[in-house]
N, C-alpha and C positions, 0 to 999 in steps of 0.2 A: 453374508459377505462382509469382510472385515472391514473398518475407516480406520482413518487415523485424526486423533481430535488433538488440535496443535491451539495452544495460549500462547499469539504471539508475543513479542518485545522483549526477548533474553536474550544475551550474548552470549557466546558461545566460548568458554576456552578448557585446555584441558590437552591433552592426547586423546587421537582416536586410529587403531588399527585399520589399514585399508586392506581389505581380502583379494584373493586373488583373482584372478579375471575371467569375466563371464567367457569375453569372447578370446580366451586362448584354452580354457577349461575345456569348452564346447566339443572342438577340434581335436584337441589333447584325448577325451576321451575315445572320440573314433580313430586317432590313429593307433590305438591298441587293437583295432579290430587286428591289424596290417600283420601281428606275430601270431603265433600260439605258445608264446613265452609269459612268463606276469610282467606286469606292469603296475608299477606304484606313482603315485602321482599326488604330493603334498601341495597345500594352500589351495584345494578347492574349495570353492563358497559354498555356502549353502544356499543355493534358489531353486525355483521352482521347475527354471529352465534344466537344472542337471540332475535333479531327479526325474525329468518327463525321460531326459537320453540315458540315465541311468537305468529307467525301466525299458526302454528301447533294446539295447545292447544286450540286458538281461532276459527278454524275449525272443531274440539270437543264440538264447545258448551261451551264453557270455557269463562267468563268474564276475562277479561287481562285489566292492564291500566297502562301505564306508562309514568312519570313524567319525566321532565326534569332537578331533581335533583335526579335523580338514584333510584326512589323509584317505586315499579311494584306490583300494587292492583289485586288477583285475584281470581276468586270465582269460584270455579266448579262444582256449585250444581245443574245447568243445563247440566250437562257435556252429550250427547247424540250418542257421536259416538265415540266407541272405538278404530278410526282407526289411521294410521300416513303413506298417502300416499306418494310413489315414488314422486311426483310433489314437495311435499312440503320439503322433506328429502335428495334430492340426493344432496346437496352440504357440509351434518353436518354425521359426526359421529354421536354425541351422542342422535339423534333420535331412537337407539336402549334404552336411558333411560324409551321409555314410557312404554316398556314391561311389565316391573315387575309392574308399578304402576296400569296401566290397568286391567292386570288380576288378581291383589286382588282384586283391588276396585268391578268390575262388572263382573269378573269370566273368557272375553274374550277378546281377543284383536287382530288386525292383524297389523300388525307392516313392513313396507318395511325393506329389507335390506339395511342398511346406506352407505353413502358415505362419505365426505369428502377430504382429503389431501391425494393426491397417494406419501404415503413415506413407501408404505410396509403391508402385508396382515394385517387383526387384524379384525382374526372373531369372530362369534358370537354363537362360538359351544358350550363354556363356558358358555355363558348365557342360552341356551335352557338346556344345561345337567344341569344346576342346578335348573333352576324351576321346570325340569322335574322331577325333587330330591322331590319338595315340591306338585309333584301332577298333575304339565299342562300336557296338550296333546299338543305338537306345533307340526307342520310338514310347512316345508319351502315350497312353491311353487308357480310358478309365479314370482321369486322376493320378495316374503312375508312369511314374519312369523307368519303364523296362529296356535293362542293358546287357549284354551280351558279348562276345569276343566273337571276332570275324571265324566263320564258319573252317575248323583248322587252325587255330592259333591259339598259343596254349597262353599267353603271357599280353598284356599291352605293347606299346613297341616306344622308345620316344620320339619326341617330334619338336617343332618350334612351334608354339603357340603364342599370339597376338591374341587378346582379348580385346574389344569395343570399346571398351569402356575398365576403368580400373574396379575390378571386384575382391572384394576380400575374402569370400568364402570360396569365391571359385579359384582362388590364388591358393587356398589352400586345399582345394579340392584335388586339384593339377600336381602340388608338393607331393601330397600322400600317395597318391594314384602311380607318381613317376618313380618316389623310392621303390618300387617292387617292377619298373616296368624294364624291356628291354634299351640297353641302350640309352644316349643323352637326352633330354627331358630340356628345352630353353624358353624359359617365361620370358614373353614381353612384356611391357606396360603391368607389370606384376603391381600386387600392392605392398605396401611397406609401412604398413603398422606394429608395432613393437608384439604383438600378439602373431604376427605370422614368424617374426624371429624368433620368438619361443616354441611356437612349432616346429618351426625349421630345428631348431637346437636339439628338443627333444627326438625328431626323426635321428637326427646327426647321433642321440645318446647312443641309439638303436643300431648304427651301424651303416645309416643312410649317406648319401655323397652329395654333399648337398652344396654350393657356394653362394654369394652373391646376396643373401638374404637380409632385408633391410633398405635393397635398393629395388630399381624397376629395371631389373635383369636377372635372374635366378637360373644356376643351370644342376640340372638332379642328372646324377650318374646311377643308372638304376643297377641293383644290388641282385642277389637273390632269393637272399631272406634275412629278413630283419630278428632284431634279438628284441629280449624284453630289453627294461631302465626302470631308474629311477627317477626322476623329474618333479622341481617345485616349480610349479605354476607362475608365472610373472605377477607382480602388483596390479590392480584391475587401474588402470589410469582415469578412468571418467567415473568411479566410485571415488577418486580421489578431487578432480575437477571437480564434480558435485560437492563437497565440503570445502574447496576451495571455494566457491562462489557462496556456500551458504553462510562462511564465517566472513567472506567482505561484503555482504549484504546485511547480514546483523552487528556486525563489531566484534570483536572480539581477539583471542589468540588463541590458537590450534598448533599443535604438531599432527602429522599425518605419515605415523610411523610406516614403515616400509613404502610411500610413497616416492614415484618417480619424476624428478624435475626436468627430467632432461626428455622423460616421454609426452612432456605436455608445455612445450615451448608458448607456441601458440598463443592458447589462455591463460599461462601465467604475464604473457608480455601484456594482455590486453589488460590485467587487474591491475598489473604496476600501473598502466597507465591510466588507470580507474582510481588511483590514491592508496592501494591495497598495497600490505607490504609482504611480500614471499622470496625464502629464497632455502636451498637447496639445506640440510644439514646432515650429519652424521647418520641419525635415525632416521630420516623422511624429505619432508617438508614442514616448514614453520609460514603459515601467513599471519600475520597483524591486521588489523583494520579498526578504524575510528570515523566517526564525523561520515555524512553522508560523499557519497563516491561521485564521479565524474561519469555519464555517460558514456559508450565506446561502439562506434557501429564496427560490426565483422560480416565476411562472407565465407560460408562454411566453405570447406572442398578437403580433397582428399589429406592422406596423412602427406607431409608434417604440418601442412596446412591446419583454420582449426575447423575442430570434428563437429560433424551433425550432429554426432551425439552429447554436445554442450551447448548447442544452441537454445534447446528450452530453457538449463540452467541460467544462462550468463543473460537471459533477455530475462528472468527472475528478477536478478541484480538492476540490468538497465529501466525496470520499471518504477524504479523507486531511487533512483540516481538522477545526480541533475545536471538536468538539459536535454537536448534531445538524440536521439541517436535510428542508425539504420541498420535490419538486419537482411542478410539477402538470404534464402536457404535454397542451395544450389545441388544439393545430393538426391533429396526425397523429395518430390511435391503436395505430401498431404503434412508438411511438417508443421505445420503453424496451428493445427485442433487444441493445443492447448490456451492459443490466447484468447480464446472467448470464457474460457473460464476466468482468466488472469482478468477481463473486466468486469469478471464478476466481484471482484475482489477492489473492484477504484482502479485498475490499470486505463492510461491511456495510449492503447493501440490502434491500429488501421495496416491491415492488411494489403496490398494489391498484386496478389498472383504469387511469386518468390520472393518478394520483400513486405517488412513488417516495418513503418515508423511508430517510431516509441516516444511518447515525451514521457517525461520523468515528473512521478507525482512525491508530494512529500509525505504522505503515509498511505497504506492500504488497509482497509476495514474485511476484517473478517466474514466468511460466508460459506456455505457449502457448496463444492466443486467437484467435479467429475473426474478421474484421470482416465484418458483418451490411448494413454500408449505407456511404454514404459518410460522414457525421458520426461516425456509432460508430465506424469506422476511426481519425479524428480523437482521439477521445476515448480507446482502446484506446492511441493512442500515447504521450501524453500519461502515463497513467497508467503505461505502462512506461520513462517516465522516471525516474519518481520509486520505481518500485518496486527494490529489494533482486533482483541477480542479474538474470537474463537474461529476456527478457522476448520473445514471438516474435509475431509479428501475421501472420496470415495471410490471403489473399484480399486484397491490398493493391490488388488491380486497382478495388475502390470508390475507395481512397483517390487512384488517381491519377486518378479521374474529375473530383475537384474541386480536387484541390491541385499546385503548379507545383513536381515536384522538392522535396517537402516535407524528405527525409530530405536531399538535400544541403545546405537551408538550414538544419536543426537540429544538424548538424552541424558548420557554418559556426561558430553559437553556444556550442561547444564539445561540444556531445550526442556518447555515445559511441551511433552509431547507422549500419546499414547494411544493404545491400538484399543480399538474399542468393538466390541462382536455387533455384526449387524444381523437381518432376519437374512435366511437361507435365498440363496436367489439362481440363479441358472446362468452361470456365465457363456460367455455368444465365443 
């Protein structure tokens, strides 16, 4: 199993390309299930998550082809099994995206219950209540989601759907599922991350009738067959947040070419207000940073709010900033596993339940740490930046679930950083 052995105390500057997005990639690829037309789809990453649905899709009967410049050809007009077994699924979430696209397209689908990162429940009761709005028959068992079209009904039908809670996968579950369904399709309490309007856009390439996308109102005018497109992928915004917080934790100056400033409001206002200096250019983002940073407590929540998925980064930053500061994490409940490694390294944290107080140490000493999930990976790395001496990150196999070649582009930046083989081991 791979490490990553990082020498911390370099600054970082330089340009580094930010790839395109895990979680609009995910999605993007199951809505090709939705034609039997091709589909092309530029600035896919490379991780380990789109080769596991690569292989998925391609198990389906599904043509896949992907290039070594991020470009992924694929045609599902042979698509012949509408299934997404346990085997292939238990290490990704978002193999609960092929739901929706399955049971428009061809009426049924049996779908495994997903895995992923153990940072906290995130079922999939949202997703069945609301197809079941538009018409499925699913009933869970075995481990699977077996779904169906009411006995006579050749098509989904639409419907208004309120979801519980704001979900992002099931927001796009509902998108894809309503472009092919009868009739108007109205998300409530939708979510509105820049990755569901890139879906939404790409359905829109295809022929889909889609409005409202970006806010918490969406309404799909369902079609009756979708075409192929062409489609480049959005900028991954928390591959770029992540070198956003590792250049104002180390110093330095960065570009973050094709990065979006305007997708990550959020945590750029928290770094300004951290002494870091960012702001929007031509090509990207440009941050500066110098001189140790100011503490900044945040509390995650939904988009435009900031993301869960920066909270391990940016408490990276706040561990070695001064003063003290609070984090609250309001999304996931098992989100905080990375900060016992973070004291492994001299961090002064204290946990109690959804918040984390932090005081701010002035340097961290290097040591070997665990990564827990794929953000803690992130944030673990980050922190053995900036730490004194050598710093080893272990189980990096999270980390390459969501980031493209992370350590060659930190690297690139000048990071004294590199992946080193470890003995074979059996990942859980």
């Amino acid at each position: 199993m791979d490490k990553l052995l990082i020498r911390g105390g370099r600054t970082l500057r330089g340009e580094v390309l930010i790839s395109g997005a895990k979680n609009a990639a995910l999605p993007e690829l199951c809505a090709a299930l939705l034609t039997d037309r091709p589909v092309t789809l530029h600035n896919v990453p490379r991780l380990n998550d789109v080769t596991t649905m690569l292989k998925l899709i391609r198990n389906m009967g599904v043509a896949a082809e992907r290039d070594d410049n991020g470009t992924v050809r694929i045609d599902a007009g042979a698509l012949h099994t509408a299934e997404a077994p346990y085997e292939l699924v238990k290490t990704m979430r978002a193999s609960v995206l092929a739901l929706g696209p399955l049971l428009a397209r061809f009426g049924k689908a049996r779908v495994s219950l997903p895995g992923g990162c153990a940072i906290g429940s995130r079922p999939v009761d949202q997703h069945i209540k609301g197809l079941q709005a538009m018409g499925a028959e699913i009933v869970v068992e075995h481990g699977y989601m077996v779904a169906s079209l009411a006995a006579g009904a050749k098509r989904l039908h639409g419907a208004r759907i309120t979801t519980d809670m704001v979900t992002v996968t099931g927001t796009e579950n509902f998108l894809m599922a309503a472009a092919l369904a009868d009739g108007e399709t109205v998300l409530e309490n939708a979510a509105q991350e820049p990755e569901i309007s890139d879906l939404a856009e790409m359905l829109i390439e295809m022929g889909a009738k889609i409005e409202g996308h970006g806010t918490s109102r969406i309404r799909i005018q369902g079609v009756g067959k979708l075409n192929g497109c062409t489609h480049q992928v959005v900028a991954d915004r928390i591959e770029a947040g992540t070198f956003l917080c590792a250049v104002a934790a180390t110093g330095g100056d960065v570009v973050l070419r094709h990065g979006r400033a305007d997708h990550l409001d959020a945590v750029i206002e928290k770094l300004r207000e951290a002494g870091a200096q960012v702001a929007a250019v031509d090509s990207g983002i440009r941050v500066q940073s110098q001189g140790r940073l100011k503490a900044q407590s945040f509390r995650t929540t939904e988009y435009p709010g900031f993301p869960t998925d920066m909270q391990a980064q940016f408490m990276a930053l706040n561990v070695i900033a001064e003063g003290t500061s609070t984090v609250t994490e309001t999304i996931f409940e098992n989100r905080f596993m990375h900060v016992d490694e973070m004291l492994r390294l001299g961090a002064k944290i204290q946990t109690d339940g959804k918040v984390a107080v932090i005081e701010g140490v002035a340097q961290l000493s290097g040591a070997t740490v665990m990564a827990t999930d794929l953000r803690a990976s992130a944030s673990l790395v980050i922190a053995g930046l900036v730490a004194e001496g050598e710093t080893l990150v272990d189980r990096i196999y999270h980390l390459d679930r969501g980031y493209d070649r992370m350590e060659s582009k930190l690297r690139g930046l000048g990071a004294d950083i590199e992946r080193v083989p470890g003995p074979a081991e059996m990942q859980p």
